[in-house]
C-alpha positions as protocol buffer text, in pm:
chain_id: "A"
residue {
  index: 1
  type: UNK
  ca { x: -29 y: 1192 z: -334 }
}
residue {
  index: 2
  type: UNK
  ca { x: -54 y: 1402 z: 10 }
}
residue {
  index: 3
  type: UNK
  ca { x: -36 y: 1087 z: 209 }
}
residue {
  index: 4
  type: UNK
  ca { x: 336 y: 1173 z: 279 }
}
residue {
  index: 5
  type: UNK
  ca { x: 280 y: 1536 z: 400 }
}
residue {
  index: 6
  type: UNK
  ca { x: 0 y: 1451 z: 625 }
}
residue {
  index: 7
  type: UNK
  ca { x: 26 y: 1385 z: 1011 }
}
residue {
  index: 8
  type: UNK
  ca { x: -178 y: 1123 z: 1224 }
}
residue {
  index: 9
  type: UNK
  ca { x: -390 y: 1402 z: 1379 }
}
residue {
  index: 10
  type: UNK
  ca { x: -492 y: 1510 z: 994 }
}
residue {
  index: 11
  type: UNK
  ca { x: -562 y: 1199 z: 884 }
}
residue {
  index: 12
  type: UNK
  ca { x: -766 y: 1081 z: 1193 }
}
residue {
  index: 13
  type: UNK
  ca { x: -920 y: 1368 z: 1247 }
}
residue {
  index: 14
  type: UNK
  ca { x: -999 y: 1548 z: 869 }
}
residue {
  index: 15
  type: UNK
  ca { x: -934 y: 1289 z: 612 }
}
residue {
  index: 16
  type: UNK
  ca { x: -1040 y: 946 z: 786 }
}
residue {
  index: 17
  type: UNK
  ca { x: -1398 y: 1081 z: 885 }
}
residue {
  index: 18
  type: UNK
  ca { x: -1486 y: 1168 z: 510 }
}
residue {
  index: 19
  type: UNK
  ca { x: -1389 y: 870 z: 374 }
}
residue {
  index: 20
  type: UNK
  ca { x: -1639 y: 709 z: 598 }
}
residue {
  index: 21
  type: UNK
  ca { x: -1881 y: 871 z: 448 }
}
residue {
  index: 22
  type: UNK
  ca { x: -1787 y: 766 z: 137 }
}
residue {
  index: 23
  type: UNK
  ca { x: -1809 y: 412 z: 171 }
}
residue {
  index: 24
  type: UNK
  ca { x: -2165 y: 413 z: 144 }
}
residue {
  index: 25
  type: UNK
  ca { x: -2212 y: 667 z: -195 }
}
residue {
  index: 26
  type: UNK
  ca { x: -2416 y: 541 z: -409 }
}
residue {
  index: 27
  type: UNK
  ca { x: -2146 y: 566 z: -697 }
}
residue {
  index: 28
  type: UNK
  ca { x: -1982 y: 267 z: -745 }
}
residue {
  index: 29
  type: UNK
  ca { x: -1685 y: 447 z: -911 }
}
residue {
  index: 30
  type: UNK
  ca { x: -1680 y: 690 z: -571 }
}
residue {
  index: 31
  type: UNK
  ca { x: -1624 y: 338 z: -354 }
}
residue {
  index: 32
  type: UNK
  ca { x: -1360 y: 213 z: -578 }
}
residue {
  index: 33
  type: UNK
  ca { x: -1178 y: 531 z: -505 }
}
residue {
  index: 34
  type: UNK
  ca { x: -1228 y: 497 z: -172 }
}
residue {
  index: 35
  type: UNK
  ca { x: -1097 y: 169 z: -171 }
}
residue {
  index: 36
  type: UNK
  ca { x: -793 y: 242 z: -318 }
}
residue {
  index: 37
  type: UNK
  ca { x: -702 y: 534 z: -103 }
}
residue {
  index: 38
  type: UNK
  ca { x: -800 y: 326 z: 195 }
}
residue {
  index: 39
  type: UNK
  ca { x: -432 y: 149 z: 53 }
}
residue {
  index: 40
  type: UNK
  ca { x: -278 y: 426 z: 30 }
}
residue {
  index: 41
  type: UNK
  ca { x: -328 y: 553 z: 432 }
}
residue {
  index: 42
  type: UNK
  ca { x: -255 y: 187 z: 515 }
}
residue {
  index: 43
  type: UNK
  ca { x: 139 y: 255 z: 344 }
}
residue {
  index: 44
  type: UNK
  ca { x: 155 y: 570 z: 503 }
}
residue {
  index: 45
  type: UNK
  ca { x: 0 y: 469 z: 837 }
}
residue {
  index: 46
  type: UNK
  ca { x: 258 y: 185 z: 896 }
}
residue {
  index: 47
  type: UNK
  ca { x: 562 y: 429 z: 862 }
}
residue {
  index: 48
  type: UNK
  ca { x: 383 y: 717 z: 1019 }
}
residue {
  index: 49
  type: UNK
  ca { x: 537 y: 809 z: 1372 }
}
residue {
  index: 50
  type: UNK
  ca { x: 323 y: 994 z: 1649 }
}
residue {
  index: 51
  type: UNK
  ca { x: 444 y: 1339 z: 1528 }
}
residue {
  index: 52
  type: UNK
  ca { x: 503 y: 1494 z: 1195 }
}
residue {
  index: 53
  type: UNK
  ca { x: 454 y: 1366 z: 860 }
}
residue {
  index: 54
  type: UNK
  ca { x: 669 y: 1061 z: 673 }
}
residue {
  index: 55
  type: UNK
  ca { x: 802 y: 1366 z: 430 }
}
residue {
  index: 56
  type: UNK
  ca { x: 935 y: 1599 z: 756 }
}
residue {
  index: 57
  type: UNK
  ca { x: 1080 y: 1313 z: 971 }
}
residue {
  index: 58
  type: UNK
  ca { x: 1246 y: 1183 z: 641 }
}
residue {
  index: 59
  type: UNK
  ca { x: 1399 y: 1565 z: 604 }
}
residue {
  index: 60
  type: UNK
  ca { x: 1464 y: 1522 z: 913 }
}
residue {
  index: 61
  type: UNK
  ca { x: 1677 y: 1203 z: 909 }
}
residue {
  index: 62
  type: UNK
  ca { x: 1433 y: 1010 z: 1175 }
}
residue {
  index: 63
  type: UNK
  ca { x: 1445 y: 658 z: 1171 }
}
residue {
  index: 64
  type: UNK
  ca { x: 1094 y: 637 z: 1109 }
}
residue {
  index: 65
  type: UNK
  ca { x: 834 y: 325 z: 1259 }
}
residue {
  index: 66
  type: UNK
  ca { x: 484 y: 371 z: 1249 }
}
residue {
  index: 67
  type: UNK
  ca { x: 316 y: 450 z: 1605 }
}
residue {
  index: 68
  type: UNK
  ca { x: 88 y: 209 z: 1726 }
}
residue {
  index: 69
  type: UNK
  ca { x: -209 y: 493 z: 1731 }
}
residue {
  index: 70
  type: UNK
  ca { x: -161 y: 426 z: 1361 }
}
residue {
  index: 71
  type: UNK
  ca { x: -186 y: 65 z: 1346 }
}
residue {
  index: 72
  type: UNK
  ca { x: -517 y: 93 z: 1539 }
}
residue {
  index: 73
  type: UNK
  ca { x: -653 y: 339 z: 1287 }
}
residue {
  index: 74
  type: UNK
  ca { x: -546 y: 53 z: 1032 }
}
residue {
  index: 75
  type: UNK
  ca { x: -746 y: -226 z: 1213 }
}
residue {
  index: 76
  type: UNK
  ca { x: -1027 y: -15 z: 1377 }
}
residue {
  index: 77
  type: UNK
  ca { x: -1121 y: 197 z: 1119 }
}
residue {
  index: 78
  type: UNK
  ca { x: -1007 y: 118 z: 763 }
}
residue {
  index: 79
  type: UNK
  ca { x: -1032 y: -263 z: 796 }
}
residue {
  index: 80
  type: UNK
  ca { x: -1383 y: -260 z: 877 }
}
residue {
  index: 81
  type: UNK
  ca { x: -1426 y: -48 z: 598 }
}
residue {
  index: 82
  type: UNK
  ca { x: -1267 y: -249 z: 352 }
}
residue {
  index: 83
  type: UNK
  ca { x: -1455 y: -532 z: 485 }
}
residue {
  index: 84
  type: UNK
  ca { x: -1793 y: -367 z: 379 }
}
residue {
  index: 85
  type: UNK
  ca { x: -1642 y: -273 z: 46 }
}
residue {
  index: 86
  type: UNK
  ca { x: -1549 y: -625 z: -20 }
}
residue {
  index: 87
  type: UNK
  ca { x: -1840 y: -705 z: -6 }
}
residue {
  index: 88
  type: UNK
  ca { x: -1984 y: -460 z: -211 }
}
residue {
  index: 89
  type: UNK
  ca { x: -2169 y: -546 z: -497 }
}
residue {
  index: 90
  type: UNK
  ca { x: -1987 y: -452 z: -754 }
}
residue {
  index: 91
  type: UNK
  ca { x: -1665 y: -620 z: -876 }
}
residue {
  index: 92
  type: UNK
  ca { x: -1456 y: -316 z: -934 }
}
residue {
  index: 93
  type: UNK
  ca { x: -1520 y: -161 z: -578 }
}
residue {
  index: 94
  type: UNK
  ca { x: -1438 y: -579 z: -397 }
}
residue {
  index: 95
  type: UNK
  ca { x: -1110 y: -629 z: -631 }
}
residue {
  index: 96
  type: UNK
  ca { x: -996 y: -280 z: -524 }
}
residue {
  index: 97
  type: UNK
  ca { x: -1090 y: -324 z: -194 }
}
residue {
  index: 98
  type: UNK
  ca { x: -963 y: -669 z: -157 }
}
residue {
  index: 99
  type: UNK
  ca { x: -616 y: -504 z: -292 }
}
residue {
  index: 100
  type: UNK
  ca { x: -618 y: -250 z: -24 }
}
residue {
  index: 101
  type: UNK
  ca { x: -671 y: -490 z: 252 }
}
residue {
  index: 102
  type: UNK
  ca { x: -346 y: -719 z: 96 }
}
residue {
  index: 103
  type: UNK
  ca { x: -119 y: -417 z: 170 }
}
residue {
  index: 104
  type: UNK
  ca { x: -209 y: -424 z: 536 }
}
residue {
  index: 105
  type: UNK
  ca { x: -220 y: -825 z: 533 }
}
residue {
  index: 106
  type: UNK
  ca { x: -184 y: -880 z: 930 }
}
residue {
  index: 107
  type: UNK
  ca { x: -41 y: -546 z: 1002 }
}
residue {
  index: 108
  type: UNK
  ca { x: 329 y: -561 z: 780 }
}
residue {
  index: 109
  type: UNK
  ca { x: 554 y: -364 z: 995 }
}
residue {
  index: 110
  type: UNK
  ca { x: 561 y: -349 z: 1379 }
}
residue {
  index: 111
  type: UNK
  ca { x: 456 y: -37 z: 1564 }
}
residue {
  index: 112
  type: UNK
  ca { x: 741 y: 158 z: 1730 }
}
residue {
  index: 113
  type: UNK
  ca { x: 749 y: 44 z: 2099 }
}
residue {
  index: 114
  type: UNK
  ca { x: 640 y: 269 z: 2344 }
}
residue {
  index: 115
  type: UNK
  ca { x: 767 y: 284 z: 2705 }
}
């Protein structure tokens, strides 16, 4: 539900970092969470510029494309992630986890170019 007010430096910095921690909790329940907010920063993180949050830059008017520093938190540290928590062993934590991973599928929309 924050997602949208967030900026790349929060979630790479603050929120990213504890969910890595997470992956591991004993608590299957905990993982499955995990794994479905892991979908959630994928949405935002492909319409996520370098600056700002989706809700501002929508305020704002910007045509908004997610950066490519967000696409390579996508594939170099949630994806690995969800990789482990696919194959977790419980079924609840590799379904949600395996739903996650479908919303990145290959990376969805292109990174803004940069010059």
């Amino acid at each position: 539900m924050l997602a949208p007010v967030l900026s790349l430096a929060v979630i790479e910095k603050q929120i990213l970092p504890q969910m890595d921690t997470l992956v591991t909790d004993e608590i299957p329940n905990i993982r499955f969470n995990i794994a479905k907010s892991y979908g959630v920063l994928i949405e935002t993180l492909k319409r996520l510029p370098d600056s700002g949050s989706i809700q501002s830059n929508e305020a704002d008017g910007k045509d908004m494309k997610g950066s490519t520093h967000g696409f390579t938190l996508i594939e170099e540290r949630i994806m690995p992630n969800l990789q482990k928590l696919m194959e977790d062993d419980d079924v609840d934590v590799r379904y949600f986890a395996s739903t996650a991973a479908q919303v990145y599928s290959g990376g969805g929309s292109e990174p803004m170019q940069t010059s």
